[in-house]
C-alpha beads as a LAMMPS data file, in Angstrom:
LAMMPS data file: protein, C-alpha beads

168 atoms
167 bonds

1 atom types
1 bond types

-500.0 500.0 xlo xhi
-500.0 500.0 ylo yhi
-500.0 500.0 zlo zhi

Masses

1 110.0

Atoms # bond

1 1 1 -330.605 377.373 406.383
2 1 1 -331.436 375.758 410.016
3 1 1 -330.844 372.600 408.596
4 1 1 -327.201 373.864 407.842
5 1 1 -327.036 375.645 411.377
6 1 1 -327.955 372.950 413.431
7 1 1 -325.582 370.362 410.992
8 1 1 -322.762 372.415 411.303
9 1 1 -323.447 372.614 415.006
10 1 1 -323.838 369.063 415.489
11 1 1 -320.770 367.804 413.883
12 1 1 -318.469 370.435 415.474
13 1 1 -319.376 368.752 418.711
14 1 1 -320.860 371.623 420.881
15 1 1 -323.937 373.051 422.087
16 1 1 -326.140 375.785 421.500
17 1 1 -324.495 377.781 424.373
18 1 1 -321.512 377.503 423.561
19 1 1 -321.510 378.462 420.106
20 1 1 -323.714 381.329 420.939
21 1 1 -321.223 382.495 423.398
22 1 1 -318.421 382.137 420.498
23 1 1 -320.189 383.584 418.218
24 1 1 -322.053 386.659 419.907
25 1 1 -325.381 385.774 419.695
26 1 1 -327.791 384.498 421.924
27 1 1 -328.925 380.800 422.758
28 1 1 -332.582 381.227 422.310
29 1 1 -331.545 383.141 418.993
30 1 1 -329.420 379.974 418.289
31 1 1 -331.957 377.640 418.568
32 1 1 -334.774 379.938 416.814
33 1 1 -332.142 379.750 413.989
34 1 1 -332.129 376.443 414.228
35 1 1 -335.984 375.615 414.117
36 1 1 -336.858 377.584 411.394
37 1 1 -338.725 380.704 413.772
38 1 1 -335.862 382.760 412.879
39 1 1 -334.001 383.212 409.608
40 1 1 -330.258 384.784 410.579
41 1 1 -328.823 387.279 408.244
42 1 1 -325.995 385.873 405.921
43 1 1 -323.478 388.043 407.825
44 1 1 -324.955 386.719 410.487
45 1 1 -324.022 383.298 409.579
46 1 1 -320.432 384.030 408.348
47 1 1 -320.285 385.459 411.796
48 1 1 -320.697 382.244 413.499
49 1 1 -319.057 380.029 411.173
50 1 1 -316.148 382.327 411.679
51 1 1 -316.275 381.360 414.914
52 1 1 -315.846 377.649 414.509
53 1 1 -313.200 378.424 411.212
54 1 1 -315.264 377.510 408.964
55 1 1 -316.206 379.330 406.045
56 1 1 -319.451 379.493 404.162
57 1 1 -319.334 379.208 400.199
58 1 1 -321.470 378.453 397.027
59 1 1 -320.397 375.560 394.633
60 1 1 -322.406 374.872 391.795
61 1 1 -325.309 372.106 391.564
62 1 1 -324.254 369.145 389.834
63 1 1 -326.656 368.596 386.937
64 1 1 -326.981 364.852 385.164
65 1 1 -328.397 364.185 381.919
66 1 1 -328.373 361.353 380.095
67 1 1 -326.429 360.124 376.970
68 1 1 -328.174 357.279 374.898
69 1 1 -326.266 354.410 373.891
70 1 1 -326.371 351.501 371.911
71 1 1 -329.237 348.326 372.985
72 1 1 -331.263 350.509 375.250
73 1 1 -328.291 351.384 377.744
74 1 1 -327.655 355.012 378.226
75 1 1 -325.200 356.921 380.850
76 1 1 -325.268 359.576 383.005
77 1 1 -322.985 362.326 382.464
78 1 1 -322.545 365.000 385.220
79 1 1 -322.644 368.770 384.340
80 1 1 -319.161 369.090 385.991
81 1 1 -316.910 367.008 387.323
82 1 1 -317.521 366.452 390.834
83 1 1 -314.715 367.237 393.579
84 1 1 -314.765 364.570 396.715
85 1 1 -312.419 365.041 400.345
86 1 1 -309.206 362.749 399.972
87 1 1 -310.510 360.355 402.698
88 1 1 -313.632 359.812 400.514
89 1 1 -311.344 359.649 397.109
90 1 1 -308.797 357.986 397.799
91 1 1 -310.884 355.252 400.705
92 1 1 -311.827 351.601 400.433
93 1 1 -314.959 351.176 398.865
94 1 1 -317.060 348.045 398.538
95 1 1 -319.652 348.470 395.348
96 1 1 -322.846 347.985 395.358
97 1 1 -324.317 344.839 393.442
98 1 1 -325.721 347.100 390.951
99 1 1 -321.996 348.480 389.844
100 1 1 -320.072 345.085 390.504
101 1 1 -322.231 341.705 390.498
102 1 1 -319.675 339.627 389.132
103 1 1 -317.185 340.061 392.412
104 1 1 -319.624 341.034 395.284
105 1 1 -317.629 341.718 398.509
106 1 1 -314.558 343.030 397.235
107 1 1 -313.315 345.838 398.709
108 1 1 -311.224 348.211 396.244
109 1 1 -308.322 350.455 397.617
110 1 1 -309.222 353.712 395.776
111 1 1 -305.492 354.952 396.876
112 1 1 -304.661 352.000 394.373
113 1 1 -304.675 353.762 390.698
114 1 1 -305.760 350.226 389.172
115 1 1 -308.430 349.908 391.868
116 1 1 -309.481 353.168 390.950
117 1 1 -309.036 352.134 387.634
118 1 1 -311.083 349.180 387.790
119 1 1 -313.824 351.414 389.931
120 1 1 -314.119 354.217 387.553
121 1 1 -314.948 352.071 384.569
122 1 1 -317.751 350.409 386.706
123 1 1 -319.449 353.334 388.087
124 1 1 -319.231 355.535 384.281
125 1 1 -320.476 352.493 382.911
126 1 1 -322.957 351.372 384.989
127 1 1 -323.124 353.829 387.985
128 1 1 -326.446 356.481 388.670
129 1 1 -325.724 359.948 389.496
130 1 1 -325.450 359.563 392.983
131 1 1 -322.747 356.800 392.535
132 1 1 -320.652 359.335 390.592
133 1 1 -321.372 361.980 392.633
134 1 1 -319.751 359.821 395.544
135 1 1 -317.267 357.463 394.168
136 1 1 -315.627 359.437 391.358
137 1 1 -313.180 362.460 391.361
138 1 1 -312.973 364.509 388.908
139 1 1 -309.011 365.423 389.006
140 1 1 -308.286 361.418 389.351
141 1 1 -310.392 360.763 386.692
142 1 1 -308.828 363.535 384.253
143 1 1 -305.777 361.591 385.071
144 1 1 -306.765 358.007 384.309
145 1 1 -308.710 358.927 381.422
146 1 1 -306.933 357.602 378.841
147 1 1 -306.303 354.432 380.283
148 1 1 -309.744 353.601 381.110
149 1 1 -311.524 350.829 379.175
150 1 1 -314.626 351.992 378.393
151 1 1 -317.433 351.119 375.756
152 1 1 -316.899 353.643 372.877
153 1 1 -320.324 355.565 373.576
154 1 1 -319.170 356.186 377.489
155 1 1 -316.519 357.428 376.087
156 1 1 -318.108 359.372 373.864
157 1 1 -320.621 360.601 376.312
158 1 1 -317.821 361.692 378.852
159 1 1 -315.412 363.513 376.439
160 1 1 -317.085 366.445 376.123
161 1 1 -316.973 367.019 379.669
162 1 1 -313.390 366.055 379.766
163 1 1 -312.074 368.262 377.221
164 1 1 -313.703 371.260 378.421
165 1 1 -312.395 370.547 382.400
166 1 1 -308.850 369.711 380.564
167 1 1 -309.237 373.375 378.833
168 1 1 -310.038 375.216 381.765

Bonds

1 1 1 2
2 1 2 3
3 1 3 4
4 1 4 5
5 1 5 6
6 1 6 7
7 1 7 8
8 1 8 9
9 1 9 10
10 1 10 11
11 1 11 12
12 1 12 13
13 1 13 14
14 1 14 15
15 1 15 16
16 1 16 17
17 1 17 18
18 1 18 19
19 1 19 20
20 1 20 21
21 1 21 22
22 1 22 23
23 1 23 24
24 1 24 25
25 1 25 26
26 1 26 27
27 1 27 28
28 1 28 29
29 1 29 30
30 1 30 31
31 1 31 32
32 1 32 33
33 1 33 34
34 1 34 35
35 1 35 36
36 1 36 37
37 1 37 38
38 1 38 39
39 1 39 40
40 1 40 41
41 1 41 42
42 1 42 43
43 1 43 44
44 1 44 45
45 1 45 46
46 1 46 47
47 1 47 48
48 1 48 49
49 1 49 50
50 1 50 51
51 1 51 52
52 1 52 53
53 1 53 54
54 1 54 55
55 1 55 56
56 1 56 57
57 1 57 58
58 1 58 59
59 1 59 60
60 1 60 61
61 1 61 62
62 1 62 63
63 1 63 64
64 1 64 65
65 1 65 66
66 1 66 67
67 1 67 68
68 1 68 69
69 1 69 70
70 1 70 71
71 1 71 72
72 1 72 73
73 1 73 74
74 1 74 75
75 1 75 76
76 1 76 77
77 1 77 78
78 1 78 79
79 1 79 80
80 1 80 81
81 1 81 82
82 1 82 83
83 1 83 84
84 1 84 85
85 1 85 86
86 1 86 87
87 1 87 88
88 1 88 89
89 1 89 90
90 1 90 91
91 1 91 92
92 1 92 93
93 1 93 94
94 1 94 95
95 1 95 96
96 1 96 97
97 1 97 98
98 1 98 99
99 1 99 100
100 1 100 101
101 1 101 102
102 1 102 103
103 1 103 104
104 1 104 105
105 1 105 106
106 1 106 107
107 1 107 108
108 1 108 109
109 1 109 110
110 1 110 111
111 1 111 112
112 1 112 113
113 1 113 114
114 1 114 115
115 1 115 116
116 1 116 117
117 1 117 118
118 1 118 119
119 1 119 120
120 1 120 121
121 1 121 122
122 1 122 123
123 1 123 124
124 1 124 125
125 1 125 126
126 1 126 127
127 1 127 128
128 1 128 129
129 1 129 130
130 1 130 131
131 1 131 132
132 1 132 133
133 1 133 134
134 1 134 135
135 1 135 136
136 1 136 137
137 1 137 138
138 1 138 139
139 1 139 140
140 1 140 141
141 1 141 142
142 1 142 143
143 1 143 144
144 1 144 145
145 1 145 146
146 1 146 147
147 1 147 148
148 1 148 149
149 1 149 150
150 1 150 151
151 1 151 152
152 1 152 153
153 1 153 154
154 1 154 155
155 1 155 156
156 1 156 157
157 1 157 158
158 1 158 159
159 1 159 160
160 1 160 161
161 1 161 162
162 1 162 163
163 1 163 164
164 1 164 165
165 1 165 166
166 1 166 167
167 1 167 168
């Protein structure tokens, strides 16, 4: 948790005072939070969240296992589809060499549905769990999936997944 605090703190820009004052607790209390001497309650922390609109929630853990394919290659296939922010979705993205050695440098236009296209293919092909985790949407890839070109046992890997998100 005082990892969290002192994040959230950080990238909303203000100091320990000054959220302590917003959010009716102390500074020393603030920063106790935020070294680990102190562990706030979780009302406590909705409190000051509250105070800088945000709001604190659970999302469950992605999970990867992976799916055996033909010649030794095998896939990773999340537990659920992962969600990204629009910025992050729908960005410019340069691959790593791992994901795209034949054209390194090339920077796809995710807002671009055959750049995304293109990207998706790469990463379920070839991509770890963190690459999927970061590059691919879940909605945007329920809606290219049957346009994507993928080896049959991606494919077969990923439909599960895809049918059940599609049923939900």
């Amino acid at each position: 948790m005082q990892n969290l605090i002192a994040q959230v703190r950080t990238q909303a820009g203000i100091t320990q005072e000054v959220w302590a004052e917003l959010s009716g607790t102390s500074r020393p209390t603030l920063s106790a939070y935020e070294n680990g001497r102190k562990s706030p309650q979780l009302s406590t922390v909705e409190r000051m969240f509250e105070a800088l609109s945000l709001e604190l929630s659970v999302e469950p853990k992605i999970k990867f296992r992976k799916v055996n394919g033909p010649r030794g290659r095998s896939v990773s296939v999340p537990s659920h589809l992962p969600r990204l922010a629009p910025a992050q979705a729908l960005g410019k993205i340069e691959l790593p060499l791992h994901l795209n050695w034949s054209q390194t440098g090339r920077v796809f236009n995710l807002a671009n549905r055959k750049d995304r296209e293109r990207v998706y293919e790469l990463v379920l092909q070839e991509g770890t769990s963190a690459d999927i985790e970061s590059i691919v949407d879940g909605l945007f890839l329920l809606d290219l999936w049957t346009e994507l070109v993928l080896p049959k046992y991606v494919r077969e890997a990923w439909q599960p997944l895809v049918d059940h998100a599609m049923a939900v």
